[in-house]
N, C-alpha and C positions, 0 to 999 in steps of 0.2 A: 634385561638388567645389564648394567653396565660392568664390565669386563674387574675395575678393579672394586665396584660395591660386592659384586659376585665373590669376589678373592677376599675380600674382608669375614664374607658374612659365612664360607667354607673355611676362614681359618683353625688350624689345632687351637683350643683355646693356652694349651701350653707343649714345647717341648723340651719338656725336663722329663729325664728317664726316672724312674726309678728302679733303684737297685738293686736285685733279689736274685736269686738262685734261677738258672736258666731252667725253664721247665719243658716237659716235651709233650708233645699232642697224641692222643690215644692212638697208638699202633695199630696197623691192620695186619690182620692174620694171614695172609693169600696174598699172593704178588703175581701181575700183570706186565706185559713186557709189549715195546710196539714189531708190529709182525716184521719189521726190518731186520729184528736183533730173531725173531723167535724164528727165521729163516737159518742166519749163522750160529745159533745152539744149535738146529737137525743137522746142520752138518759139520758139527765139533769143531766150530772155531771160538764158539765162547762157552763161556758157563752157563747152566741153568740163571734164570734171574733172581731167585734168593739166596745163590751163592756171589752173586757181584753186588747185593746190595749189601748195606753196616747190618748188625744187630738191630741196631736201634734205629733205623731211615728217618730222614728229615721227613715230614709229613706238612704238605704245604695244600693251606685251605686255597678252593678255588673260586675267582672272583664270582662266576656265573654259573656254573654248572661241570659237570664231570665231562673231559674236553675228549675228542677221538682224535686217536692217531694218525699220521702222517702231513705231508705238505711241505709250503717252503715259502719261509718267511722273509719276501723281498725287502730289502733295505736299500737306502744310497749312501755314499759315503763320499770324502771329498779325498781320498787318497792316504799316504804314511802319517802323516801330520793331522790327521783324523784318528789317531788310535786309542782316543776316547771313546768315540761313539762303540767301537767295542766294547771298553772296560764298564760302561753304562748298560752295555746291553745281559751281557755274562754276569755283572756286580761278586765274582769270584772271592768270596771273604769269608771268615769264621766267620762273622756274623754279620746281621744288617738290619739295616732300616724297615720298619716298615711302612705299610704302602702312606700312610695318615703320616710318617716321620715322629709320630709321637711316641716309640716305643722300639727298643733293640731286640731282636729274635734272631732263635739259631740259626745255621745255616751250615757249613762243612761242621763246626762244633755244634756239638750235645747239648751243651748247657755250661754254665759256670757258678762256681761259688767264690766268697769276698771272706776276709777273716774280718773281725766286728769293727778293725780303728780301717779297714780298707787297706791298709797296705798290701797284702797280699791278697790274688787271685790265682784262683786255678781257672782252668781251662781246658772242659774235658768234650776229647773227641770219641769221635762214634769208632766204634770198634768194629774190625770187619772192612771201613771203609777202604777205598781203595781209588788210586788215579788211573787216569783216561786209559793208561797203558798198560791198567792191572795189579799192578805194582801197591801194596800197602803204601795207605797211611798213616803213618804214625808220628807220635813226641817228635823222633828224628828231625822229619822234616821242618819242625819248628825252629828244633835246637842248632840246625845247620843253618836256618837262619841267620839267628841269634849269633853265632860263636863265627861264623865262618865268610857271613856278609856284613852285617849290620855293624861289626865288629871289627872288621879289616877295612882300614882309611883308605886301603888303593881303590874298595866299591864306593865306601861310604865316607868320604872325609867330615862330613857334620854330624851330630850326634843330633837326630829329629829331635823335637822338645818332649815329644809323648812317651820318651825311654828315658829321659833326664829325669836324676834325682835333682832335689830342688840344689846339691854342691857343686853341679853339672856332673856326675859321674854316671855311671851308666845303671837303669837299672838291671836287675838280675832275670833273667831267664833258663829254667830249667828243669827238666826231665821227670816228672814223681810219676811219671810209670808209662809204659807203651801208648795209654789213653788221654794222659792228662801232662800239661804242662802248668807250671807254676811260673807268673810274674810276682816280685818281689819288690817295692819301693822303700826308701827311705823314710817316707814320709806318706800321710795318704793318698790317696788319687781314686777318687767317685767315677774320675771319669774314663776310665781301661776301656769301658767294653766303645763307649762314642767313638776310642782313636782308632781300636780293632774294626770297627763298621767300615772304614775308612781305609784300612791298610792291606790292598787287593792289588796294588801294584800301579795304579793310575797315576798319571800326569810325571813321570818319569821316576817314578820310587820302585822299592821292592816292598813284594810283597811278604806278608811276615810268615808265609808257609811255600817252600819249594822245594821239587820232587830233586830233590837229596842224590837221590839212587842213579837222575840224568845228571846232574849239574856237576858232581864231583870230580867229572871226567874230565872238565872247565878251571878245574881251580888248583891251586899251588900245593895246598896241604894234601890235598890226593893224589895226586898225579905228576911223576919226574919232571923236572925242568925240560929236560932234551924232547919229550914226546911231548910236552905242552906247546912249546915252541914251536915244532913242527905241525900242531893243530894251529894257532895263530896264524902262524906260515901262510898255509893250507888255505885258510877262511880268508884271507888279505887282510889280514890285521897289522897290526903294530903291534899291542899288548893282550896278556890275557885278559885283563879287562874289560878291554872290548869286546874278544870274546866271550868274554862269560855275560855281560849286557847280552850281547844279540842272541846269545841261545839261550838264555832264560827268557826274553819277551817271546809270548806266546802268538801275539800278531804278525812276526817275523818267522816264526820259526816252529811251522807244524811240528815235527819231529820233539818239541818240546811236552809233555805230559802237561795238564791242565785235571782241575777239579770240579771246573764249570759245567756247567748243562749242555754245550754242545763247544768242540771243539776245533782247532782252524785246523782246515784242512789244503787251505790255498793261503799265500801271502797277501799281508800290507798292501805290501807291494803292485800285485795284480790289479789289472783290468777288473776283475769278480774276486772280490774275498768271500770264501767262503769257510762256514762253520758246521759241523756236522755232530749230529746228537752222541753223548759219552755214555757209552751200553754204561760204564759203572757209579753214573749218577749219581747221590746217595738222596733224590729226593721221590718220595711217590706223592699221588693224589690220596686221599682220605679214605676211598676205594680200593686201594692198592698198586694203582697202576703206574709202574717207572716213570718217569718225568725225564726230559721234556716231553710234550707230546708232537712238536713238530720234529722232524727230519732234520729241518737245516736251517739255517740262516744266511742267508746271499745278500750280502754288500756290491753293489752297482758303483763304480767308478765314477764320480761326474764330476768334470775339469773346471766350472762356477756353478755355484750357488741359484743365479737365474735359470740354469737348463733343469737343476733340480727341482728346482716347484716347479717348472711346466712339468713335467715328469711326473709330479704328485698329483697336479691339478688334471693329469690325462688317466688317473689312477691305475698307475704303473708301481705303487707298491702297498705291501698289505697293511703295513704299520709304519707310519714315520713321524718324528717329530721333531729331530735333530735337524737343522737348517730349514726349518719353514718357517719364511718368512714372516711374520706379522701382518705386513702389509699385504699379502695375499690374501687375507681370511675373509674378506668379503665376496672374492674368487670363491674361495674354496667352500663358501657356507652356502652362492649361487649353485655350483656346481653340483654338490651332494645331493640337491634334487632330484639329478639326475640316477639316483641309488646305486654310486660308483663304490661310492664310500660315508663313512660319517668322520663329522669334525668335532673332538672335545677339544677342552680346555682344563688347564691343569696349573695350581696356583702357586709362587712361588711365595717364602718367607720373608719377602719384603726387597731390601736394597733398593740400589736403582739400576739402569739396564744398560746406561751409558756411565761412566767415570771416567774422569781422569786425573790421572796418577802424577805425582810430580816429585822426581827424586833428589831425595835430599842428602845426597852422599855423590853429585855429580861431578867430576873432577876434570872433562875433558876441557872446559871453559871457567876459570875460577870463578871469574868474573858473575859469568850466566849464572853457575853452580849456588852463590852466594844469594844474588836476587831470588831464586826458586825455592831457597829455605827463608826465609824472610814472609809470615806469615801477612802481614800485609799485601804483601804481590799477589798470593795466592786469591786475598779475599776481593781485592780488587777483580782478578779475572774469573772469578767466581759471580761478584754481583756484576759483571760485565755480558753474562750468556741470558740471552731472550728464550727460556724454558718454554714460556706458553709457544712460541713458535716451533719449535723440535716437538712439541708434543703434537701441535697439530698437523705440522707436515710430515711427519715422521715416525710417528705412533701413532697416526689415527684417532686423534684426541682423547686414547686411551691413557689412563697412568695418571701419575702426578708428578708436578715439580720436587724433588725432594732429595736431600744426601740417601749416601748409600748407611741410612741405619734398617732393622726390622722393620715390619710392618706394624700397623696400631694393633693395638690386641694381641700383641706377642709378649709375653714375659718378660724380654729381654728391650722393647722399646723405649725409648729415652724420653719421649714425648714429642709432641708437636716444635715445641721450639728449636728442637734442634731436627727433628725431622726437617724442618724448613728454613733453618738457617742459614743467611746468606746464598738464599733462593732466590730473590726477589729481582728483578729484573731496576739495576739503579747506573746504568751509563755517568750519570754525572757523578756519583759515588766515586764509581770507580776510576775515574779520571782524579779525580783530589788526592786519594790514595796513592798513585802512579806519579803523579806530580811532589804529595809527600814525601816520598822515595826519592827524591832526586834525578826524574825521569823526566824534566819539563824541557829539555831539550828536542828537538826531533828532525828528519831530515825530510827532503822536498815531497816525499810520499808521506808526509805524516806519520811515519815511524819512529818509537821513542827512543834516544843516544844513550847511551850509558855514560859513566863519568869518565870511559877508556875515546868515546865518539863511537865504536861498534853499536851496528844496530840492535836492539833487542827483539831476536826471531827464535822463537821458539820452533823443535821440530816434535811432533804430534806422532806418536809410533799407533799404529792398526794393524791389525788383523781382521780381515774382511771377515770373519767367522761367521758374523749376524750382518746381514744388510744391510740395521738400522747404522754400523758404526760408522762405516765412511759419511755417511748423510751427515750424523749428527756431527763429527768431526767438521768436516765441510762449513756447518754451522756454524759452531766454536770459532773456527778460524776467525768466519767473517765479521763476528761481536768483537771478536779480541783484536782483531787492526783497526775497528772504527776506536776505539779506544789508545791505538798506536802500539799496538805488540802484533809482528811480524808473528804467525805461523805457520810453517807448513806441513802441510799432511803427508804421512810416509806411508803406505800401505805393502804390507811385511808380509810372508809367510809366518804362519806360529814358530818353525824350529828356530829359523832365524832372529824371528823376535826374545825367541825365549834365550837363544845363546844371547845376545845383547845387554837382554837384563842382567842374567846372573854376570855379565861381567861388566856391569855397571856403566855399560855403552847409550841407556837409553836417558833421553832428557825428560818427557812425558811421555806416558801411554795412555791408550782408552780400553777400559775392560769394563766386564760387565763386577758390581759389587751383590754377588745373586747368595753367596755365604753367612751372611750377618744372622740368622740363626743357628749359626754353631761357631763363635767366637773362642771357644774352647778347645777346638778338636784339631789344633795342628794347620790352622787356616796361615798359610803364609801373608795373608792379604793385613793380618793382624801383628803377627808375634813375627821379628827381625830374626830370630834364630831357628827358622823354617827352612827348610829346603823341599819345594824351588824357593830360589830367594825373593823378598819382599821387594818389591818395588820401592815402596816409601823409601829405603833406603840399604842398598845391600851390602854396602862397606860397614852397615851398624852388625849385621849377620855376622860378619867376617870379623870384626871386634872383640863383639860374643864367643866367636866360636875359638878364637886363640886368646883369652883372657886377657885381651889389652894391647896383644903386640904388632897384631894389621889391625888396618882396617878407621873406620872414624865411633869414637864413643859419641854414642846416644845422647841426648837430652833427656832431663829428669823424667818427661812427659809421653816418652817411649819407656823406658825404664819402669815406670808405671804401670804401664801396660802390659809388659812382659811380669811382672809382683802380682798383678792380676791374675792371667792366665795360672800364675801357679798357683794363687791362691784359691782359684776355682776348682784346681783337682782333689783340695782336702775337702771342701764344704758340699752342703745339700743343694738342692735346687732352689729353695727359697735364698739360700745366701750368693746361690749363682747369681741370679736373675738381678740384685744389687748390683754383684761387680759387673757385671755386660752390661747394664746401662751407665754404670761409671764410665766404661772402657769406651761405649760408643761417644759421651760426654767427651770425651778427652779428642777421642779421633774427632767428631765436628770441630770443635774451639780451637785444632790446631788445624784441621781443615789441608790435609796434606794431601787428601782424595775429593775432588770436587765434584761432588752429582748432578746429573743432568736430571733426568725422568726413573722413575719407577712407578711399580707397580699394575710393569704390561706383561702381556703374556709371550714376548719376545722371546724367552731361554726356553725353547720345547717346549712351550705354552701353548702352540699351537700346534694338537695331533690330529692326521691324515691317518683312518681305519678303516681298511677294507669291510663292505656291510658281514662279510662270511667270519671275518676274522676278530674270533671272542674271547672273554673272560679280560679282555682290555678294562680296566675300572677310571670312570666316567670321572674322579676326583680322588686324584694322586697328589701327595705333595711332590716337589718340585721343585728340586735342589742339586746341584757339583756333590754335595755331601752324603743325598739321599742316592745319589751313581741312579737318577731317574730316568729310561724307563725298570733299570734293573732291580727297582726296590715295589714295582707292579708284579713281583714274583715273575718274571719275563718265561718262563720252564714251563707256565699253565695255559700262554697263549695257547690257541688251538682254532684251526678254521672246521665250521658248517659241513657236513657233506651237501 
């Protein structure tokens, strides 16, 4: 069966949550611990194992069977600027996804409840619980959050949209008792627990729970100026800040407390990152037995992407899915014969796997800046890209031509028409378009003049992340000069690309659009008053975010879109699924992100599993949102003896 008939016909038929009281799974009476830990109880370095777990333990069903202890779960990773593939693997959050994406389950919390208009939710934690270093969990650590990061503009200068009441003002969080914290809105909001799934600290945020009891030692309201200073000092900083970033990121900074299933016990930074299992856990198997059940997790250093599939393809790790190639999969499905390993596949919510982004808030060239909002420019270089060729050379003639909306059979899909919208491969199109613009000029290379004589050359920003994107860029280019638009390709580190964006340095980028099933949940790729900032345009962010006084005001048709989002946190699912096909309506017909291909298994689509290495489930969704593999319950992997 073909890769994306497969991915249609395992689609969720919907994900839309619904929203009920968090309930919890029949507790087991007797508690198991792996003999690593029941070594350091005989000799009084920890607790018995029902004094480190909650009252109430997360109880997490297991995909295959009741898994045994010990082992080590080889990973590769591409270095600092990989510190996803952690936050994917740990998925450290009150709550989360589950493995289908169709449904929110606890996780550090117990459960929650909603008052009947929605504005308020509690959010109650398991009692007893306790971090990696022993240390209670409790409200605290939430409300230290809340009052003491989220709250002071020196960490946080934008107010994320998932805490905005609809006046922009912030909403409430606070304390109703050691167990339970209370969020509070203006106004309703269906959708709390989707932004809480999400809020684990990934892609440069904070996380909405940190251990309080480290961090204060870091920050101004606890700790004198003079001895703060002297820690900044100390650490080579500039500000505290800084330092307060680098000791709360847990991939930097062992010494930092974590609530996750295994802890880092080596640096980012290192040749081998390593993680090692958190005696105080709070989740067991159905049996009883402490979770995780592997020892550790070892991240492998690899300086490209190529040395890492040979690496995979020599079955040199027990689970990977992060940077395998696409285009290796008929490698690696030859290979498995050999009973190294086994290959699944894992479906994603649609989009497309190649985009590109075109910022409409670009000021370093007015001139350029003007043309690239100019919806016609767009669609000219849009029907200007030979799709069926990128699919075949470069996907493997998996996927389909199509923008970055859902997949069919999603709730939230717009339809065909605009799935396919200015897809179609039309050269002469797109020249009449280019020449209506006032681009019929051009110089000895066939390059179009602008009304200044400057040639019109676009610069193309990548991140090698996926192999398919320089190919497909490469692509791009070569459509977009037969047509007479100069561009060239930039191949970026992520930190560097990502400082660029948010400072409004980039002309175009290529990213993947793999989010279009949660257009709701804080997706910067949607909503301009996101942070990270939105590409489409981040001076519209910076508008938003000072009522008017930086920055460029939006057009109605962003504006739109942002009345959207809000208007999705009062209503049900059935009124959701309305406005996300408006919203993706709006994003095609303005067309300010142009798709290439979707619907391959390009984003960890394609997983490398040792044959020993089980309770891996054979059909995971497969989402930035669902933090995948970390929503496979990652705590119950467990190898064979």
């Amino acid at each position: 069966m073909r890769f994306d008939r497969w991915l249609r016909s395992t689609m969720p038929v919907a994900l839309l949550l619904t929203v009920a009281a968090g309930t919890a799974a029949a507790q087991p009476t007797k508690f198991q611990e792996a003999p690593v830990l029941a070594e350091q109880v005989k000799a009084g370095k920890l607790p018995p194992v029902d004094k480190r777990l909650p009252a109430d333990p997360l109880v997490v069903p297991v995909a295959e069977r009741t898994g045994q202890y010990g082992g080590v779960w080889r990973r590769a990773f591409l270095g600092p600027a990989d510190a996803n593939n952690y936050i994917r693997v740990v998925y450290d959050a009150l709550v989360r996804f589950s493995p289908d994406g169709a449904k929110i389950e606890p996780k550090i919390a117990a459960g929650w409840e909603s008052s009947k208009d929605f504005r308020s939710w509690t959010i109650k934690l398991r009692q007893g619980a306790r971090w990696s270093d022993g240390a209670s969990f409790t409200a605290d650590d939430i409300v230290f959050w809340y009052q003491d990061v989220l709250l002071n503009k020196d960490l946080v200068p934008a107010l994320p949209s998932w805490m905005r009441n609809a006046d922009g003002t912030p909403a409430s969080v606070e304390k109703a008792s050691a167990t339970a914290v209370r969020w509070t809105y203006k106004q309703p909001n269906t959708l709390l627990l989707t932004a809480l799934a999400n809020q684990d600290g990934g892609d440069r945020t904070y996380a909405v729970f940190l251990p309080a009891h480290y961090l204060k030692r870091f920050h101004p309201t606890y700790t004198k100026k003079e001895e703060l200073d002297k820690l900044v000092a100390a650490a080579g900083f500039k500000t505290w800040t800084e330092l307060f970033a680098a000791r709360n990121a847990p991939p930097e900074n062992p010494e930092r407390p974590t609530m996750a299933a295994w802890a880092p016990a080596t640096r980012v930074s290192d040749q081998v990152f390593t993680l090692r299992r958190n005696p105080y856990f709070v989740g067991v198997d159905p049996s009883g037995n402490q979770l995780p059940y592997l020892d550790e997790v070892r991240f492998t250093f690899f300086a490209d992407i190529q040395a890492l599939n040979l690496a995979a393809i020599a079955g040199e790790f027990d689970m990977q899915e992060r940077h395998i190639q696409m285009t290796n999969y008929p490698v690696f499905k030859e290979t498995e014969k050999t009973g190294k390993y086994r290959v699944i596949t894992w479906p994603t919510f649609g989009g497309a796997d190649a985009v590109i982004m075109f910022n409409q808030t670009y000021k370093a060239d007015p001139e350029l800046g003007k043309l690239m909002a100019a919806k016609e420019f767009r669609i000219a270089l849009s029907e200007a890209i030979n799709r069926d060729q990128i699919k075949e050379s470069v996907f493997l003639g998996l996927g389909e031509p199509r923008q970055g909306v859902p997949s069919p059979g999603h709730p939230y899909f717009p339809g065909d028409q605009y799935a396919k919208k200015y897809t179609q491969y039309k050269p002469d199109e797109a020249n009449k378009l280019l020449d209506q613009l006032g681009l019929t000029r051009r110089d000895a290379e066939g390059i179009r003049l602008m009304p200044s004589g400057k040639r019109v050359v676009l610069e193309l920003s990548v991140v090698p992340a996926f192999a398919a994107w320089p190919d497909v860029a490469q692509l791009v280019a070569k459509d977009w000069e037969k047509v007479g638009v100069k561009t060239v390709v930039q191949l970026r580190e992520r930190a560097l690309h990502f400082k660029m964006r948010d400072n409004n340095e980039l002309m175009t980028e290529m990213w993947n659009e793999d989010t279009t099933g949660f257009p709701f949940t804080g997706n910067a790729k949607f909503d301009p008053r996101n942070s990270p900032i939105l590409t489409l345009g981040p001076l519209y962010g910076r508008w938003v975010q000072t009522r008017g006084a930086e920055g460029v005001e939006p057009p109605a048709s962003v504006k739109r879109i942002m009345e959207i989002v809000d208007q999705a946190k009062t209503v049900g699912p059935e009124q959701q699924a309305k406005l996300a096909q408006e919203l993706f309506r709006i994003w095609v017909d303005n067309l300010w992100e142009v798709g290439t291909v979707g619907l391959t298994p390009m984003v960890q689509g394609v997983v490398v599993t040792g044959t020993r290495f089980r309770n891996v489930p054979t059909t995971l969704g497969n989402d930035w949102p669902l933090r995948s593999p970390g929503n496979a319950r990652a705590e119950q992997f467990f190898f064979t003896k």
